[in-house]
PASEBA-1860 file (N, C-alpha, C; in nm, 3 decimals):
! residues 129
1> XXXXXXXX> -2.315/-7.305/-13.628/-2.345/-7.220/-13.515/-2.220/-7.208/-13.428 ~ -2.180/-7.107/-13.394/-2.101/-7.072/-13.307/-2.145/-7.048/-13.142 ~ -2.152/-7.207/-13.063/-2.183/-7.183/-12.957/-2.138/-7.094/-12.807 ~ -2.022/-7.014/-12.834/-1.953/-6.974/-12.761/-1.910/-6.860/-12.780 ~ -1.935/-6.790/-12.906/-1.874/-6.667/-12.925/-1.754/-6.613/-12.974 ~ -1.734/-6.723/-12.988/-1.554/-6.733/-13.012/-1.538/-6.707/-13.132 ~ -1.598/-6.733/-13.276/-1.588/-6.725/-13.377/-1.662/-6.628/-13.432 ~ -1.717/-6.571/-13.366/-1.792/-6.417/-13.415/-1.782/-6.317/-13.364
9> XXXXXXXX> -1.736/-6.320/-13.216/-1.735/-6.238/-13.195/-1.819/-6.162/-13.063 ~ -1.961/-6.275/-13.010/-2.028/-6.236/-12.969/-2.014/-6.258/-12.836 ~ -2.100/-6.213/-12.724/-2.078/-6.239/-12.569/-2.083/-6.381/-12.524 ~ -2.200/-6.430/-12.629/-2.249/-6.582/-12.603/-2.279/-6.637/-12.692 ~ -2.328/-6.608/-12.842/-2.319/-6.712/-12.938/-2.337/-6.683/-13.081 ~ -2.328/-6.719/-13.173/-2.387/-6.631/-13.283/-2.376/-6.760/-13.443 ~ -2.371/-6.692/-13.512/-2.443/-6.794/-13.670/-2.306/-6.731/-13.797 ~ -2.267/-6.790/-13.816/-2.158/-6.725/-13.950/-2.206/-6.835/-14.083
17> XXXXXXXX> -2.250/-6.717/-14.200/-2.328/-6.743/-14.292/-2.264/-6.750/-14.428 ~ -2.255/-6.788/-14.499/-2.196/-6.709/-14.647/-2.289/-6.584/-14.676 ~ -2.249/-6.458/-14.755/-2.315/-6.373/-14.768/-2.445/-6.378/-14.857 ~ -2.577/-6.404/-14.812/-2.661/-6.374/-14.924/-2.801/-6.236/-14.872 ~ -2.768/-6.154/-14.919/-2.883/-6.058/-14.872/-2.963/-6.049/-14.817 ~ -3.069/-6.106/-14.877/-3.167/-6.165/-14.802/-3.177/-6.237/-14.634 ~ -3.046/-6.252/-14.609/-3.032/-6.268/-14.482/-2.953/-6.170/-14.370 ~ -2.947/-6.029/-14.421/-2.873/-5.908/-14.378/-3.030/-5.856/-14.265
25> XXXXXXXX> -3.077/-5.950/-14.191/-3.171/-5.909/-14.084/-3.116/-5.815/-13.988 ~ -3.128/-5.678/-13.974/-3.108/-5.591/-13.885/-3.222/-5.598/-13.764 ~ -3.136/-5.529/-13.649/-3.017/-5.564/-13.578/-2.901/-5.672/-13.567 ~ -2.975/-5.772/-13.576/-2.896/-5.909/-13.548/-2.831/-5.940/-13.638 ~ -2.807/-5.893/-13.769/-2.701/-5.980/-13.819/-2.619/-5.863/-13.917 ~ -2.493/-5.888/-13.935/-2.381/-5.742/-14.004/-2.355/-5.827/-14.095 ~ -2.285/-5.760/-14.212/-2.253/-5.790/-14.339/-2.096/-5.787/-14.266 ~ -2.034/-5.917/-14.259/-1.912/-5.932/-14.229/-1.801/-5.968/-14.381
33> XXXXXXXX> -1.833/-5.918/-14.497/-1.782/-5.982/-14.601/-1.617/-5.991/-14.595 ~ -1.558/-5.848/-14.527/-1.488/-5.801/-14.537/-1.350/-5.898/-14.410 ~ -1.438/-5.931/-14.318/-1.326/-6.049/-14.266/-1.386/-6.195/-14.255 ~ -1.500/-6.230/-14.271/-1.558/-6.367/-14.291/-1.671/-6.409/-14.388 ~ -1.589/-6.323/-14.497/-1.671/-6.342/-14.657/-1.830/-6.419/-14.614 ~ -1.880/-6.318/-14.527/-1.997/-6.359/-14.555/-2.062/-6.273/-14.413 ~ -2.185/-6.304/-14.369/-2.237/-6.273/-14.267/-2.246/-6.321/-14.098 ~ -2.257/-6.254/-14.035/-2.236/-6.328/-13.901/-2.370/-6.259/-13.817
41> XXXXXXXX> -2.425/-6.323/-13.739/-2.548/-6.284/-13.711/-2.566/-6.345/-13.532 ~ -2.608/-6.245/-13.456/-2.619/-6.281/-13.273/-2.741/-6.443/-13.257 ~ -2.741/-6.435/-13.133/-2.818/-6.545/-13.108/-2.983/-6.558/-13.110 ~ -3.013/-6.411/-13.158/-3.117/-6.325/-13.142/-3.213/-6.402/-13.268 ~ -3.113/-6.475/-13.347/-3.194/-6.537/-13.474/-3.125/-6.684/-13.477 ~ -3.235/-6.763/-13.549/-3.165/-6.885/-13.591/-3.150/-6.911/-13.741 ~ -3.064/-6.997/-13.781/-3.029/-7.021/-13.947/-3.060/-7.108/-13.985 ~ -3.153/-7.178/-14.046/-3.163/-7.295/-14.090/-3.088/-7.317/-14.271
49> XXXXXXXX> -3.059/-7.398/-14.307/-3.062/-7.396/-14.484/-3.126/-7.539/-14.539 ~ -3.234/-7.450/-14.580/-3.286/-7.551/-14.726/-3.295/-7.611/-14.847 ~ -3.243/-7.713/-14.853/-3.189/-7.800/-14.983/-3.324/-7.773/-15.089 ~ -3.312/-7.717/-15.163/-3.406/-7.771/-15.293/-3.391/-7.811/-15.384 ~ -3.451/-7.962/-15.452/-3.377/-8.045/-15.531/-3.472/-8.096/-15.592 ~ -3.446/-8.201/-15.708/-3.497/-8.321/-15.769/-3.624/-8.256/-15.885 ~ -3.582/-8.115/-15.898/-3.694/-8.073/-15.927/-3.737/-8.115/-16.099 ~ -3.862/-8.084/-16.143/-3.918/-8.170/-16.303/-4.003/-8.060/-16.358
57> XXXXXXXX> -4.034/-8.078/-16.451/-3.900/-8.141/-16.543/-3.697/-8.115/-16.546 ~ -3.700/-8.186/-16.503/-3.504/-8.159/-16.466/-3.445/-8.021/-16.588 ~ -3.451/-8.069/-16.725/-3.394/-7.990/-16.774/-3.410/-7.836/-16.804 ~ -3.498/-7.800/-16.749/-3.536/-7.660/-16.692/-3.497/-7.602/-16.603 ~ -3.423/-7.690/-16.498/-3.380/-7.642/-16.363/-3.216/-7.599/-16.391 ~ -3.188/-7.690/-16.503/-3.001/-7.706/-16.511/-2.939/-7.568/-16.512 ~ -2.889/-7.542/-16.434/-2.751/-7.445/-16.401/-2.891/-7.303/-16.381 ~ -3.015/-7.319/-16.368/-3.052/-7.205/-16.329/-3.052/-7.156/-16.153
65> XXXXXXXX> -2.997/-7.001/-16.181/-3.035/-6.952/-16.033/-3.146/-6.938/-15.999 ~ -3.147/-6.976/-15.831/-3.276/-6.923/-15.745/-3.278/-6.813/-15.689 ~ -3.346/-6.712/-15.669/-3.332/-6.538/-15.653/-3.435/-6.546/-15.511 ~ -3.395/-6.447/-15.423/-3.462/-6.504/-15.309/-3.429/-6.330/-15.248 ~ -3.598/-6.329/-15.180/-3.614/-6.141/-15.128/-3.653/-6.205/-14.988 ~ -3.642/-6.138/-14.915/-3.738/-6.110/-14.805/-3.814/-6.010/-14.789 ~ -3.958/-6.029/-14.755/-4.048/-5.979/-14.819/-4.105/-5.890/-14.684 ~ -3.995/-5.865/-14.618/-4.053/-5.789/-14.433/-4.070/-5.666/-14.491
73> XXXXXXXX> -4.099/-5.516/-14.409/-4.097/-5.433/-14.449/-4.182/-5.347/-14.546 ~ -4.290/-5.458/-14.624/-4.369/-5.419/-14.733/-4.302/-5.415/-14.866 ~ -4.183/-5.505/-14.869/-4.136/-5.511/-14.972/-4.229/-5.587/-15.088 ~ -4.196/-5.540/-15.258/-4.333/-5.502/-15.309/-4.175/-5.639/-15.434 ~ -4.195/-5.721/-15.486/-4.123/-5.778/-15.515/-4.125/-5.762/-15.666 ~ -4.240/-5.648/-15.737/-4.238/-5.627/-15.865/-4.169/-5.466/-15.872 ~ -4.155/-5.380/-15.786/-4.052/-5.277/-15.802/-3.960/-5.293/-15.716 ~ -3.905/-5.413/-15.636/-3.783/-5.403/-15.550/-3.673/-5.407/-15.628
81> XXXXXXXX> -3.575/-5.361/-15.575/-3.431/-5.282/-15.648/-3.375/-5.444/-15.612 ~ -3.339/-5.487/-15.730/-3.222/-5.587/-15.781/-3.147/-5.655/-15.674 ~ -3.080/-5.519/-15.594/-2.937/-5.528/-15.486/-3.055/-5.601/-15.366 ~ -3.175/-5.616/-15.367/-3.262/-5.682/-15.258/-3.225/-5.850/-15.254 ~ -3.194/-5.854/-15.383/-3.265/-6.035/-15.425/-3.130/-6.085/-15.396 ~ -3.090/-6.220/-15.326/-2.980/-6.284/-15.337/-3.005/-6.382/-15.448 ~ -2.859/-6.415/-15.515/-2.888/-6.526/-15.635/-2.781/-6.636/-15.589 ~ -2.873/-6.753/-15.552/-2.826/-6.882/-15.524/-2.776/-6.977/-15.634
89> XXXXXXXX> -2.695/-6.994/-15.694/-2.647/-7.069/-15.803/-2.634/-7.238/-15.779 ~ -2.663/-7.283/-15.842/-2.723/-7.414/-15.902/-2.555/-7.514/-15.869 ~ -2.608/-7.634/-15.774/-2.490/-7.703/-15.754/-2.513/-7.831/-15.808 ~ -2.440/-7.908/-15.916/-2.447/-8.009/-15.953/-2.309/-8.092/-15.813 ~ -2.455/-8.186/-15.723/-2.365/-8.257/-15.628/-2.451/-8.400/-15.674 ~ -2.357/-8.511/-15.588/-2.378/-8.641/-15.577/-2.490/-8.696/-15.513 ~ -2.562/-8.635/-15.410/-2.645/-8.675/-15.314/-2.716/-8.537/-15.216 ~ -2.819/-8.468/-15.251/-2.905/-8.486/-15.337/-2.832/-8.468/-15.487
97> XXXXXXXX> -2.900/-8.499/-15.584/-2.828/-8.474/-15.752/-2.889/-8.338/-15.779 ~ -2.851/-8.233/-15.838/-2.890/-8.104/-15.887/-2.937/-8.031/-15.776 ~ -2.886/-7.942/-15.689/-2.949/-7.874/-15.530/-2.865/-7.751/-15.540 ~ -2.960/-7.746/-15.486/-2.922/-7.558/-15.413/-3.000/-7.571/-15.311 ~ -2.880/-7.528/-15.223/-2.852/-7.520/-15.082/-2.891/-7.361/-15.057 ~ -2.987/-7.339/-14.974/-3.037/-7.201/-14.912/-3.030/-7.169/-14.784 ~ -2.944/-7.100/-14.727/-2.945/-7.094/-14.574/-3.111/-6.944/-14.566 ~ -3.150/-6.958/-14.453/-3.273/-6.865/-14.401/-3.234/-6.808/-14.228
105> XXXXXXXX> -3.282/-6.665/-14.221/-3.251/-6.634/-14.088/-3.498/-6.709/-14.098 ~ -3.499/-6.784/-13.970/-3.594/-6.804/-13.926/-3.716/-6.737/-13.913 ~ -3.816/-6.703/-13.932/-3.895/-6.574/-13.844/-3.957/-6.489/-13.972 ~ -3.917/-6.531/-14.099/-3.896/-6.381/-14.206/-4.019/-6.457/-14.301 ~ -4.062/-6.386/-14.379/-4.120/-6.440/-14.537/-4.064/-6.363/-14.628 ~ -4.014/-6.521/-14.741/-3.950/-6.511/-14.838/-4.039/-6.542/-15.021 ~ -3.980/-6.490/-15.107/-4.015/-6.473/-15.175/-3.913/-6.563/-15.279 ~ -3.935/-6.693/-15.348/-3.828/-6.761/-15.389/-3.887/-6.802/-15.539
113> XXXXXXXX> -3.824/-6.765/-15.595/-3.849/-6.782/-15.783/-3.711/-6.830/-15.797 ~ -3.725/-6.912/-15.953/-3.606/-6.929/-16.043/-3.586/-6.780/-16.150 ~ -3.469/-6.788/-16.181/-3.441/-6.666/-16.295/-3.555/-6.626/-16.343 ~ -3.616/-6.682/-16.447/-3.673/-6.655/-16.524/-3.835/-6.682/-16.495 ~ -3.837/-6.744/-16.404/-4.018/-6.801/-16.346/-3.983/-6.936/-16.430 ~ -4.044/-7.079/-16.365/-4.040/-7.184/-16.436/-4.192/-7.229/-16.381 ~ -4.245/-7.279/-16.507/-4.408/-7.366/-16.437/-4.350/-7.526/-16.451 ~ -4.298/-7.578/-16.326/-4.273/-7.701/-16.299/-4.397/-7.795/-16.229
121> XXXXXXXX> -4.330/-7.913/-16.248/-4.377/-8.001/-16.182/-4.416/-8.085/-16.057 ~ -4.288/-8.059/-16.005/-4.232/-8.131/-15.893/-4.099/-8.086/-15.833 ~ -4.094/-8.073/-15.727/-3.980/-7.986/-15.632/-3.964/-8.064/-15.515 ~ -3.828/-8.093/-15.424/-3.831/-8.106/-15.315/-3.768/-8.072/-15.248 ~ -3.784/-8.018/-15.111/-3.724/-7.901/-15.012/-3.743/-7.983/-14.871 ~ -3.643/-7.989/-14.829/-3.566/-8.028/-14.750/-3.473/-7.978/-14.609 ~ -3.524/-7.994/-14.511/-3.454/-7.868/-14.401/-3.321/-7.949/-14.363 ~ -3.199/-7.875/-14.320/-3.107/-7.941/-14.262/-3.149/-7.934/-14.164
129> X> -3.107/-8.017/-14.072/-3.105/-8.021/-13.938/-3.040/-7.919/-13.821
END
């Protein structure tokens, strides 16, 4: 979070994101790719990102993306156009082990599948602080 404005740009405060679609919330937030490879968004919203991890059976999850819509608007998630869905790619880290990290503008409903649909077991999701 950029408490001051200083880094975005804003009067008083704002959120600089990596770019994922799904978080291109108009008014409040511009597709800044072009000078801060990613998004920057007013104080008008908050960002949280959610770890999802540990999930089972494990070897189903390995190196797959998570595809993620926001579903405002009446978006219909079996004819939405492709360029809607952001694709979160799969981080093999130390702590959690196997995660993908999801940032969210607050306020919205999302629509979150793996590539291909997986019927798992067990998942765990996790808010940063």
């Amino acid at each position: 979070m950029d408490l001051d404005g200083s880094l975005t740009g804003f009067t008083t405060c704002g959120w600089a994101t990596p770019f994922h679609v799904h978080n291109l919330v108009s008014p409040f937030c511009q597709d800044r790719r072009w000078d801060f490879d990613g998004i920057i968004c007013d104080c008008n919203v908050k960002i949280r990102k959610i770890l999802f991890y540990n999930g089972q059976p494990h070897e189903d999850f390995f190196f797959m993306e998570i595809k993620v819509i926001r579903l405002d608007d009446g978006v219909d998630i079996a004819t939405a156009d492709e360029k809607l869905f952001s694709n979160i790619f799969f981080k093999k880290k130390k702590e959690p082990l196997y995660t993908w990290a999801v940032p969210f503008v607050l306020g919205h409903t999302y629509n979150i599948h793996w590539r291909r649909g997986i019927n798992f077991k067990s998942m765990r999701f996790e808010p940063t602080p």
